[in-house]
N, C-alpha and C positions, 0 to 999 in steps of 0.2 A: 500402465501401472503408475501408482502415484507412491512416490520416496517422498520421505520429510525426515527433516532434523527436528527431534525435541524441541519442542520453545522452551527454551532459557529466560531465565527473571531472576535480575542479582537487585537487590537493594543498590540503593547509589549512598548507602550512609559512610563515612569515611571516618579515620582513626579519632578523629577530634569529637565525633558527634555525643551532643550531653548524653548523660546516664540518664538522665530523669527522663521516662517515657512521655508524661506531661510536656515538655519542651519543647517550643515546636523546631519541627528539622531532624527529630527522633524517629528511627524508622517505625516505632506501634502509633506515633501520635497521629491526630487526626487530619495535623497540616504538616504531615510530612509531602516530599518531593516523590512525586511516582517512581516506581519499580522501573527499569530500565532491561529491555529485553529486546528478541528477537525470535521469527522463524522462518523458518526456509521447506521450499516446494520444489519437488522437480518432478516435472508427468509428461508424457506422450501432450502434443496440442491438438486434443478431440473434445467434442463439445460436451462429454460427459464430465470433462474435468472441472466446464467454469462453476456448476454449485459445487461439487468438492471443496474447490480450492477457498471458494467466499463462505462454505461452514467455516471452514477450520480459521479462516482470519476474522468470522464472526468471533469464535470462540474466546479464541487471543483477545481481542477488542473489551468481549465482557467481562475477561479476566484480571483487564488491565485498566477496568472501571472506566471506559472511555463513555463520555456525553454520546448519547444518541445522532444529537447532530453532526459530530466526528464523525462517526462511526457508519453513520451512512454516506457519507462523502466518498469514505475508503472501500465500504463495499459496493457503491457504485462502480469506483475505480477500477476494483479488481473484475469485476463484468465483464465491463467495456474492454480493458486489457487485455486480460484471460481471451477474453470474444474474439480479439481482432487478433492479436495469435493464433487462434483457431481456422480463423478466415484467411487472413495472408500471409503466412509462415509458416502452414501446415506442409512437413516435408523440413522444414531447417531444421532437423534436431530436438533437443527437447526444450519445454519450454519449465523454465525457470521464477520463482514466485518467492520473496523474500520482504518482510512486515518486520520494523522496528518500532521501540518506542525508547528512546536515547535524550535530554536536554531539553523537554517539552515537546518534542516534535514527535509526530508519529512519520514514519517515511514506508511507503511501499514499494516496492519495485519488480517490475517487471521482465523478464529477459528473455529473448530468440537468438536462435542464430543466423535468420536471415538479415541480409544486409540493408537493404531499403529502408530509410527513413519515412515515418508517418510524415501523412502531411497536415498541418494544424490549420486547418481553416479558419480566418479573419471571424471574429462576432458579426462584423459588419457584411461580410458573403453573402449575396442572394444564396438561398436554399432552398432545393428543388422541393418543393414542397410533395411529391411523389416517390420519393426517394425512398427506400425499405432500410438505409443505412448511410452512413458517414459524418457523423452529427455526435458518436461518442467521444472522441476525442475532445471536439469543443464545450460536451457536458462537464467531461469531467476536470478543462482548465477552467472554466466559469466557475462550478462548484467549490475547487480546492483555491483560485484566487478568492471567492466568495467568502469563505474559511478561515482567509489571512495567511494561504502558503501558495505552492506552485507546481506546475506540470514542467519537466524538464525530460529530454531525448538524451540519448549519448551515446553512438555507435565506436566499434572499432573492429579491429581484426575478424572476432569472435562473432560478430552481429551488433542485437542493439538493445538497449536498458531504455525505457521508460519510468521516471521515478514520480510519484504526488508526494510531498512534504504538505503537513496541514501540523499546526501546533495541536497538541493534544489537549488542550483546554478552550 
């Protein structure tokens, strides 16, 4: 079973922003600053959930007028993510799926409750060229460095959070 919190979208306009909707930095104008929001997933990790989980962050994405080029970077991400939760985490609890877009940045993140860290293989690693898997990970740090953001790990008690940060423009 797939839970989700509403995605939220607050304006980022603040007490000072001009009256005049012309203005740029108004939240109707045409160069205002993106909408700043968030949503959150939580589902059993079964392979039925990875297109679930990449509709619903399509959605968000289109809502949030993100470039195509973004936007498939981040659904790449949550694939391969989603994926490998299903593959090697399946049994730690449930897995976890959380899409911002906050200060230009979109951030995704990932979360298990097993404890093993991926392992991020070098660009430079021979790659079994037979291999039916182990290559999304370094898809998706190549792509979201490619993008001008980053792949980051970060385990504790709980398990472990894989985050891709890519600027939303």
């Amino acid at each position: 079973m797939l839970t989700s919190t509403p995605p939220a979208i607050r304006p980022t306009a603040h007490p000072d922003t001009p009256a005049d909707p012309d203005t740029p930095g108004h939240p109707t104008s045409a160069t205002a600053p993106r909408a700043r929001g968030f949503g959150r997933w939580a589902a059993e990790p079964t392979a039925a959930t990875v297109p679930v989980i990449r509709s619903r962050v399509r959605s968000m994405l289109e809502g949030w007028d993100i470039a195509d080029e973004i936007a498939d970077v981040l659904l790449l991400a949550v694939s391969e993510l989603v994926g490998n939760v299903v593959l090697h985490a399946f049994g730690a609890g449930r897995l976890r799926v959380g899409v911002s877009l906050q200060g230009g940045w979109l951030q995704l993140e990932v979360t298990d409750g097993a404890s093993p860290l991926p392992r991020l293989p070098h660009p430079r690693d021979e790659v079994d060229q037979d291999a039916e898997n182990g290559r999304g990970l370094l898809l998706v740090h190549l792509m979201a460095t490619e993008a001008g953001g980053q792949l980051s790990v970060q385990a504790d008690q709980f398990g472990k959070s894989v985050r891709v940060r890519v600027p939303a423009a």
